[in-house]
C-alpha positions as CSV (number, residue, x, y, z in Angstrom):
1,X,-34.7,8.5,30.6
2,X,-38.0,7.5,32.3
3,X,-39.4,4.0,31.4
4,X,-42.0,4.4,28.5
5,X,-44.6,2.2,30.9
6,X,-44.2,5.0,33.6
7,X,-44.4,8.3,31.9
8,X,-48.6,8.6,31.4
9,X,-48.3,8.7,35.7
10,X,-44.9,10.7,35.7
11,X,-47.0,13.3,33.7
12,X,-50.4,12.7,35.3
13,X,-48.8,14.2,38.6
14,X,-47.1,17.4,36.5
15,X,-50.5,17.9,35.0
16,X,-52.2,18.2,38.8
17,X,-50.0,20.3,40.0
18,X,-51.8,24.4,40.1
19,X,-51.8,26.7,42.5
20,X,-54.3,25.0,44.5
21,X,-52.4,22.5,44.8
22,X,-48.7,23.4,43.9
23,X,-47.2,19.6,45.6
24,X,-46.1,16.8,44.0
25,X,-44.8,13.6,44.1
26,X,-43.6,10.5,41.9
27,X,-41.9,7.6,41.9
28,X,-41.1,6.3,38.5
29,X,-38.2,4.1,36.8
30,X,-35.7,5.7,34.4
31,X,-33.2,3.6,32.2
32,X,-29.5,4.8,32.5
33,X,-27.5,4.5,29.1
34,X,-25.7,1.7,30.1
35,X,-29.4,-0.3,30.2
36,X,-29.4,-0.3,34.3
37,X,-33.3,0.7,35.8
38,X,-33.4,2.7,38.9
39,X,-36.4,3.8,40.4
40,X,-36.4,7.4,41.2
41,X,-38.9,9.5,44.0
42,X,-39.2,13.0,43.3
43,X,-40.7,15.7,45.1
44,X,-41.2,19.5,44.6
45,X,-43.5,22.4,44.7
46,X,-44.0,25.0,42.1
47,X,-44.7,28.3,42.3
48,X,-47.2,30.6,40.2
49,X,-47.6,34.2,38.7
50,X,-51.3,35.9,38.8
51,X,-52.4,34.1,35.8
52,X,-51.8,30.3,37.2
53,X,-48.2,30.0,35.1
54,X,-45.9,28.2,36.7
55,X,-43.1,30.6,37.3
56,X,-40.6,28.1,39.1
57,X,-40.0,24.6,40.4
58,X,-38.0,23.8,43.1
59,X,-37.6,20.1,44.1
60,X,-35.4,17.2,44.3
61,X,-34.9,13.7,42.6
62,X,-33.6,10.8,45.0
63,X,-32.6,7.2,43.8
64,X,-35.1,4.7,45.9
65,X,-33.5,1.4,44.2
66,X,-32.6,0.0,47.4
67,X,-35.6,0.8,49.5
68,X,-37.5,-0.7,46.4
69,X,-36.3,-3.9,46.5
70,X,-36.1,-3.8,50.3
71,X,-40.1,-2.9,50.2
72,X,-40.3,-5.6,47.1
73,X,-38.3,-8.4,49.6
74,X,-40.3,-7.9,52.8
75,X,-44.0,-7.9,50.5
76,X,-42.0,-11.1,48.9
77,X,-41.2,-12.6,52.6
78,X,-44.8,-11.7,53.7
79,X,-46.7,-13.2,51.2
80,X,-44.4,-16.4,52.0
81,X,-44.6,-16.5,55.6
82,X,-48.5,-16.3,54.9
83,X,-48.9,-19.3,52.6
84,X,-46.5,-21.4,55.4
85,X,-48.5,-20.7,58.2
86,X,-51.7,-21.4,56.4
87,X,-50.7,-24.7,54.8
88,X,-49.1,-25.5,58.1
89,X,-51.8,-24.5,60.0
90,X,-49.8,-22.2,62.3
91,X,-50.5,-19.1,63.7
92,X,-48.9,-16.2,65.6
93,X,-49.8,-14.6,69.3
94,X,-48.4,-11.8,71.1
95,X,-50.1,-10.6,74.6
96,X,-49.6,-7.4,76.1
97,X,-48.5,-7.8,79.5
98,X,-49.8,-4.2,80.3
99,X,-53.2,-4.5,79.0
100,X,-53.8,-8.4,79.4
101,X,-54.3,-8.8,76.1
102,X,-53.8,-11.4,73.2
103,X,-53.0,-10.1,69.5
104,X,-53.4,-13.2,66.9
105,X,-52.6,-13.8,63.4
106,X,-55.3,-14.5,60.7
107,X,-54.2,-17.8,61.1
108,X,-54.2,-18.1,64.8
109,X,-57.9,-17.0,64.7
110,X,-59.2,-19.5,61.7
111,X,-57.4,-21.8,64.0
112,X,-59.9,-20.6,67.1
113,X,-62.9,-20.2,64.4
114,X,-63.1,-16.4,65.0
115,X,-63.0,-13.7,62.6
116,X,-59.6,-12.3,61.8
117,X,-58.2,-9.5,63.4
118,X,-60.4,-11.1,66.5
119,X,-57.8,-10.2,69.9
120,X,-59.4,-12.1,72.5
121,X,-58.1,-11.1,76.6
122,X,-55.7,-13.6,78.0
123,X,-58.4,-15.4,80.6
124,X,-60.3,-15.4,77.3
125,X,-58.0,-17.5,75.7
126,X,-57.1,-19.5,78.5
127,X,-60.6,-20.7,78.8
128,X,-60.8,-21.9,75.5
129,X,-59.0,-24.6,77.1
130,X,-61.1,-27.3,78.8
131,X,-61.6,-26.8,82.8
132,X,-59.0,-29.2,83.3
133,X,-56.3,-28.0,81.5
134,X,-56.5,-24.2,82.4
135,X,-54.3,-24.1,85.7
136,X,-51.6,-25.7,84.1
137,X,-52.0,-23.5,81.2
138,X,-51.8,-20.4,83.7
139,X,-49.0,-22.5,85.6
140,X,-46.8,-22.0,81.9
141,X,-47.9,-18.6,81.2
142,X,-47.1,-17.0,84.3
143,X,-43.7,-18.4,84.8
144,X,-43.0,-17.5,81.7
145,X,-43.9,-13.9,82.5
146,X,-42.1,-14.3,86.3
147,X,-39.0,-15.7,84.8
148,X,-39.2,-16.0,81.2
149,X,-39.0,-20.2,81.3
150,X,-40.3,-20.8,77.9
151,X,-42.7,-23.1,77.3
152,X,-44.6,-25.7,75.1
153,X,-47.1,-28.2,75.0
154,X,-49.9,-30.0,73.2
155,X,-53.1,-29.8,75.0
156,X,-57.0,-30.0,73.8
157,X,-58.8,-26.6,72.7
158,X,-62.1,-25.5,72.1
159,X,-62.6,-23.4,69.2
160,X,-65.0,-20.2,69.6
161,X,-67.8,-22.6,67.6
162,X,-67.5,-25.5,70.8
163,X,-65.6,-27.8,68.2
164,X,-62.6,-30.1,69.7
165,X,-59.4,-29.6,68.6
166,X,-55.6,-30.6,69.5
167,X,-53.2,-27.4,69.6
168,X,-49.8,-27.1,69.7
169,X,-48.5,-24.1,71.6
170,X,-45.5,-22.4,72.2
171,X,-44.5,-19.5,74.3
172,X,-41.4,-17.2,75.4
173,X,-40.7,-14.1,77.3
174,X,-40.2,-10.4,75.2
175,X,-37.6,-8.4,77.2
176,X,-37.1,-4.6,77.0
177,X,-33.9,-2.9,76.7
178,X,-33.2,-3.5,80.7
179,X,-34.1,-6.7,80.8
180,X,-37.8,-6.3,82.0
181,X,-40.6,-9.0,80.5
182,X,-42.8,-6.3,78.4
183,X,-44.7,-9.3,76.9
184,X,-44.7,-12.7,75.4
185,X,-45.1,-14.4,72.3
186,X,-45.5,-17.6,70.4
187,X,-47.3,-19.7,67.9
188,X,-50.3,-22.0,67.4
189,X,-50.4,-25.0,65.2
């Protein structure tokens, strides 16, 4: 029943299997009767006589169709959310209330001219905005964190190179389980 285009791998990870390493696991597509594909995981050990020969297999095969296209619609809704926020030139922030940090999206940080993956401290961030703007910058933030008021506004930036730029940002309050402001998040555009 397995799809002709997965068998070589189905078999590649029987052939592996010794008494070295007597593990496996594969994921692999079969095709019912009735012309349905389901993907199948299986997993199993086998066990060996003196000479290496594998004596017995104990193991089990579970249907994974619906974690599959689950897995295949969130990599689908990733990829998306990607291309929007790059053609729309908006980016992601989160900051950690407990260690007074900022988390950005790739975006975020080509926005700011810094390399990706680049998670600046909040007082950081905040003076990336000119010395004008940065109290009432703070003024937002920490309400939001006192509160929760939300917040948004269009303001002048500095990017990490010293270039001028016009930001949008928005901002609002994470709460825990019990109500408590564990950190906020928002966007950059």
């Amino acid at each position: 029943l397995i799809v002709p285009a997965d068998l070589p791998a189905y078999l590649a990870v029987h052939a592996k299997v010794n008494p070295q390493a007597p593990l496996l696991e594969a994921q692999y597509r079969i095709q019912r009767p009735d012309g349905s594909v389901r993907w199948m995981s299986e997993r199993g050990t086998a066990t060996f006589d003196s000479a290496g020969a594998i004596t017995a297999r104990i193991g089990m095969v579970m249907d994974i169709t619906g974690q599959k296209g689950v897995a295949d619609e969130l990599a689908q809704n990733t990829m998306l959310a990607r291309v929007a926020s790059h053609v729309a030139h908006i980016g992601g922030w989160s900051m950690d209330l407990d260690e007074n940090r900022l988390s950005w999206s790739d975006e975020t940080c080509a926005i700011h001219e810094v390399p990706a993956g680049y998670m600046p401290s909040v007082d950081e961030g905040i003076s990336l905005f000119p010395p004008e703007y940065r109290d009432r910058v703070r003024a937002l933030v920490q309400r939001c964190i006192a509160d929760g008021t939300p917040y948004e506004f269009e303001l002048p930036k500095l990017t990490a190179t010293g270039r001028l730029i016009w930001v949008r940002s928005m901002g609002e309050a994470v709460r825990d389980a019990s109500g408590r402001i564990v950190r906020l998040q928002g966007a950059f555009q």
